[in-house]
ZAMARGU-4260 file (C-alpha; in steps of 0.2 Angstrom, whole numbers, plus 5000, padded with zeros to 4 digits):
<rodrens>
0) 5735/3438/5382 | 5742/3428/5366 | 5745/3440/5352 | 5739/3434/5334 | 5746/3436/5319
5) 5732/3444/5308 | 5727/3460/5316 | 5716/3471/5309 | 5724/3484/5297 | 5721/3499/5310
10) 5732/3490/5322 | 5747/3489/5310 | 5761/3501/5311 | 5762/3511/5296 | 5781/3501/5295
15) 5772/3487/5296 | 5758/3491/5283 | 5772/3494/5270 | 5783/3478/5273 | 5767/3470/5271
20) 5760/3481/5256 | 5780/3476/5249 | 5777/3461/5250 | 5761/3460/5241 | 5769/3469/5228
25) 5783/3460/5223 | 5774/3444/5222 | 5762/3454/5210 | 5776/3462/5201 | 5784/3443/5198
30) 5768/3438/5191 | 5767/3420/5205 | 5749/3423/5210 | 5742/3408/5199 | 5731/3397/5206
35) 5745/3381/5202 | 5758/3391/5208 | 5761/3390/5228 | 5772/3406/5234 | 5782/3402/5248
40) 5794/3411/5259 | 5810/3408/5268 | 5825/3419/5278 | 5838/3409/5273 | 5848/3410/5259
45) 5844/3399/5241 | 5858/3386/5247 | 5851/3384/5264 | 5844/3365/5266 | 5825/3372/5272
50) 5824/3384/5254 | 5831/3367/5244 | 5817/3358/5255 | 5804/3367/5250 | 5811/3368/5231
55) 5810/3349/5229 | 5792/3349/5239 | 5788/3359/5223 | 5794/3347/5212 | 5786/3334/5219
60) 5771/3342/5217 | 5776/3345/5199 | 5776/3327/5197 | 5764/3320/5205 | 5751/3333/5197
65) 5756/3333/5180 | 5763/3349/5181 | 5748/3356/5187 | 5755/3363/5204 | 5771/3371/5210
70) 5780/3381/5222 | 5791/3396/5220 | 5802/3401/5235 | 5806/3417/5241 | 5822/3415/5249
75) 5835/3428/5259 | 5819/3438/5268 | 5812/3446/5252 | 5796/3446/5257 | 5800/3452/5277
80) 5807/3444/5291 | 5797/3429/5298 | 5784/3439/5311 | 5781/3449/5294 | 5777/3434/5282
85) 5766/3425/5294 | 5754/3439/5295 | 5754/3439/5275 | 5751/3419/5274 | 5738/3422/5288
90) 5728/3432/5277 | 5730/3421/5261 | 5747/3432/5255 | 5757/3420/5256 | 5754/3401/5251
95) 5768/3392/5260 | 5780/3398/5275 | 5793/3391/5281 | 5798/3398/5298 | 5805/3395/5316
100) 5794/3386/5327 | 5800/3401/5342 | 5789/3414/5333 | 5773/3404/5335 | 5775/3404/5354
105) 5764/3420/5356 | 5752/3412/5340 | 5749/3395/5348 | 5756/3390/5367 | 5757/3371/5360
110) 5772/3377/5350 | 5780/3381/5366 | 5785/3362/5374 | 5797/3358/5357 | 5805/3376/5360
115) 5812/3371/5380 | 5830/3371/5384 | 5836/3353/5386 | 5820/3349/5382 | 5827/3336/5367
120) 5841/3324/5373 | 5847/3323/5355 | 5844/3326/5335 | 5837/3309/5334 | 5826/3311/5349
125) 5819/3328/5341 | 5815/3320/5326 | 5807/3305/5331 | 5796/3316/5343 | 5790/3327/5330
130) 5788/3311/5316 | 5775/3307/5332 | 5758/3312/5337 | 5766/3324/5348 | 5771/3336/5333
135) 5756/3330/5324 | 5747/3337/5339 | 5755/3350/5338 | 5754/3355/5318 | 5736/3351/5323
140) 5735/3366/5334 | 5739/3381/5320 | 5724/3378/5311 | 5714/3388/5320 | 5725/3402/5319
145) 5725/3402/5300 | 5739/3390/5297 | 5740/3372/5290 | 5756/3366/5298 | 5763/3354/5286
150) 5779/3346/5291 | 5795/3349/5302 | 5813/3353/5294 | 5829/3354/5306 | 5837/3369/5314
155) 5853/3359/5323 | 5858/3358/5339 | 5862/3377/5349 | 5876/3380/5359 | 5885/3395/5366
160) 5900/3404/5356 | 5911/3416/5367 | 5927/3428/5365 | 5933/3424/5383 | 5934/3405/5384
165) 5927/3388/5386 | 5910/3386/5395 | 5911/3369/5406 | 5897/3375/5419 | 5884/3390/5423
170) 5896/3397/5433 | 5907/3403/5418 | 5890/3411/5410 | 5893/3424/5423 | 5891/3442/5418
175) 5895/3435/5398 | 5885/3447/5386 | 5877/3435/5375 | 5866/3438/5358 | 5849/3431/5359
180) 5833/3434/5346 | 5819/3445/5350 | 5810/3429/5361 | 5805/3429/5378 | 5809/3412/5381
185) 5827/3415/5374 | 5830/3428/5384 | 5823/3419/5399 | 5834/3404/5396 | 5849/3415/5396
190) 5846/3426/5413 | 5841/3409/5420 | 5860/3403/5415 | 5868/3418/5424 | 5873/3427/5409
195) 5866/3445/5401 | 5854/3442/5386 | 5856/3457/5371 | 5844/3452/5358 | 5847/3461/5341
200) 5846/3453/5324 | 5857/3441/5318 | 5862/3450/5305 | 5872/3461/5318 | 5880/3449/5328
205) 5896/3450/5318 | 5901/3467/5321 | 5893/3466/5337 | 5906/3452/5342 | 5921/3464/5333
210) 5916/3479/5342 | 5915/3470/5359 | 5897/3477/5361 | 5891/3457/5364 | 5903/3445/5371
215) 5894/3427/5362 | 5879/3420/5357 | 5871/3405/5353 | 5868/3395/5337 | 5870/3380/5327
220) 5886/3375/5317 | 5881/3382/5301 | 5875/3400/5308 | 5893/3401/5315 | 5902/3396/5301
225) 5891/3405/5288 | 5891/3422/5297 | 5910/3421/5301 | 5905/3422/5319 | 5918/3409/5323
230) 5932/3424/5320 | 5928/3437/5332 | 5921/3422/5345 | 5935/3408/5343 | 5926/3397/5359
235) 5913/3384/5356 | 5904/3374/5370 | 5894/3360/5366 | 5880/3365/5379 | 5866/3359/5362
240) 5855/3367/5373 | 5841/3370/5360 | 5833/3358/5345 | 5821/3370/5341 | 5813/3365/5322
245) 5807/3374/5308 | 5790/3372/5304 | 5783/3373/5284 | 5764/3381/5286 | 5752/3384/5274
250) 5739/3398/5272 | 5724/3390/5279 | 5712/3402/5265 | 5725/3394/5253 | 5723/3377/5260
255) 5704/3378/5259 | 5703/3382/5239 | 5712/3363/5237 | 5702/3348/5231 | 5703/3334/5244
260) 5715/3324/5232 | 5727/3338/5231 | 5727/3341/5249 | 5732/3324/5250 | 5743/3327/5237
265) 5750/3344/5249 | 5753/3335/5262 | 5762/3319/5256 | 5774/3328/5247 | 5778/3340/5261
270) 5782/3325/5272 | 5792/3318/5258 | 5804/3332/5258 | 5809/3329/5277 | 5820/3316/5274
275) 5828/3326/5259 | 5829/3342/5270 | 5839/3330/5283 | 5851/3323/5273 | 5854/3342/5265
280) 5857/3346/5286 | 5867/3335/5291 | 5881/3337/5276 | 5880/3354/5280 | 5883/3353/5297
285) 5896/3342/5294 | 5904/3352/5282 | 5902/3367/5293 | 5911/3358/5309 | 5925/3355/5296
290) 5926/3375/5291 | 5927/3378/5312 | 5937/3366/5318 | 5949/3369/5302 | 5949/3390/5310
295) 5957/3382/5325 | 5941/3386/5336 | 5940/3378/5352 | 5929/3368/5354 | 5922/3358/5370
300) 5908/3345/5375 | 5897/3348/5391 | 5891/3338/5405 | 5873/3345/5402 | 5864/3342/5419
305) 5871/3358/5426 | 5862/3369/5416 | 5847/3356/5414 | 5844/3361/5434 | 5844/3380/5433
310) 5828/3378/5418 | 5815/3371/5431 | 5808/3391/5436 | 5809/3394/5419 | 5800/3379/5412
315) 5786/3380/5426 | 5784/3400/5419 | 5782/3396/5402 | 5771/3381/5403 | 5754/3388/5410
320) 5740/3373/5405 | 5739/3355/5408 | 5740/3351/5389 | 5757/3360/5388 | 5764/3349/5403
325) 5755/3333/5396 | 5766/3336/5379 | 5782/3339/5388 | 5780/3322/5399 | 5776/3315/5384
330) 5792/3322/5375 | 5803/3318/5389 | 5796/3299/5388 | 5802/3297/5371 | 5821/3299/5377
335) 5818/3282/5383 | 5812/3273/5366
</rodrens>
């Protein structure tokens, strides 16, 4: 059974019900519940490219209003990690979201496709996919969970990161401890590889690697260079097998109060910040690469088809209706246009 996101409050753990009730609080205490202001939430850091995306989607909407609307981000998890903030946009909390698309999968099983190892070839074929009707399609499909799914933002290519040495094939995955977040589909990947999936926080991967209590894990350049990952797990293999995006959602209650001009407005100006949040991406990745290889990591590309073979079981486990497989077919096509 899928599991929503806006329970009723006697289903809440009382942990639950005072992130929640915190996070209610502070956005009171700040004073940003005006009808022209749009609260918005983000994990990352203020210098992360999706909190600067979402920063200059509120300018844009600044501009294009007359100063009439905005956006004020909450960034670094003030407000809750992401499972927490999208049960407070669901119920009108929160205004704008901007979170992984992997913690949608038990919201909506049409986020699951764009989520598939290998199933993107390349950064170029993720985002022409999503620019299509495919991730329109797919935005389409939160609505009727209480989301207004607005636009895609980059999370980079994922690869494995080790203390024991290059990855070439599966078979050197064998009996490697690897990190992994709290997603069944992550952990799926990772057992399908051969290796032993740990999920924990990323917060505790550093010390985890020091202590030896995980061997590796998996992430994009920036994630390893910005949590010094790179230091305790000197080997990178190029295996990129993950593109998963980042979705920016709107509360659908928040969503309904807007004229049909400033919804227009909405969502213009969050597809305008895509291109802005790519080009913040890819300098950061670059600069990133720059940080590692500078570290004297080793790092090594990989012939991915070994690895590509060994996700058929898991694929045919998570995709459970026709619409799911019609979306990944349709996916796949697009590595030919």
């Amino acid at each position: 059974m899928q599991r929503g996101v806006n329970p009723t409050p006697r289903l809440l753990s009382a942990s639950r019900r005072t992130v929640l009730a915190g996070g209610a609080a502070l956005l009171a205490s700040c004073g940003m519940r005006l009808s022209n202001v749009f609260t918005a939430a983000d994990t990352h850091p203020t210098d992360y490219p999706t909190v600067q995306a979402v920063d200059y989607l509120g300018q844009l909407l600044a501009e294009r209003t007359g100063g009439r609307l905005g956006a004020k981000v909450y960034a670094g998890g003030q407000l809750g990690n992401e499972r927490d903030t999208l049960e407070i946009t669901t119920f009108g909390g929160l205004d704008l979201n901007r979170v992984n698309a992997a913690p949608l999968n038990s919201i909506e099983p049409l986020t699951i496709p764009i989520c598939l190892p290998f199933v993107f070839g390349s950064v170029d074929h993720m985002r022409r996919t999503l620019d299509g009707d495919v991730g329109e399609e797919i935005l389409a499909s939160l609505t009727r969970h209480g989301l207004i799914g607005l636009c895609y933002y980059d999370s980079g290519a994922r690869s494995f990161y080790n203390s024991r040495g290059p990855i070439q094939s599966p078979e050197d995955m064998k009996g490697l401890k690897l990190r992994v977040p709290g997603s069944d589909l992550y952990i799926g990947m990772v057992r399908a590889l051969g290796a032993d999936p740990v999920p924990m926080p990323l917060d505790e991967v550093y010390q985890s690697l020091a202590q030896g209590v995980i061997d590796g894990a998996e992430n994009n350049w920036p994630s390893l260079e910005s949590g010094r990952h790179y230091e305790a797990a000197p080997f990178y293999s190029l295996t990129e097998h993950l593109f998963t995006p980042e979705v920016l959602v709107m509360s659908k209650i928040s969503w309904d109060k807007l004229s049909p001009e400033d919804k227009q407005v909405m969502r213009r100006s969050a597809k305008d910040s895509v291109p802005y949040m790519r080009n913040l991406w890819d300098a950061r990745e670059a600069s990133s690469r720059e940080v590692i290889l500078a570290a004297g990591v080793e790092v090594n590309t990989v012939d991915p088809a070994p690895f590509t073979e060994l996700m058929t079981g898991m694929w045919d486990e998570f995709l459970t209706t026709p619409q799911q497989h019609d979306l990944v077919e349709r996916i796949l096509a697009q590595r030919e246009s």
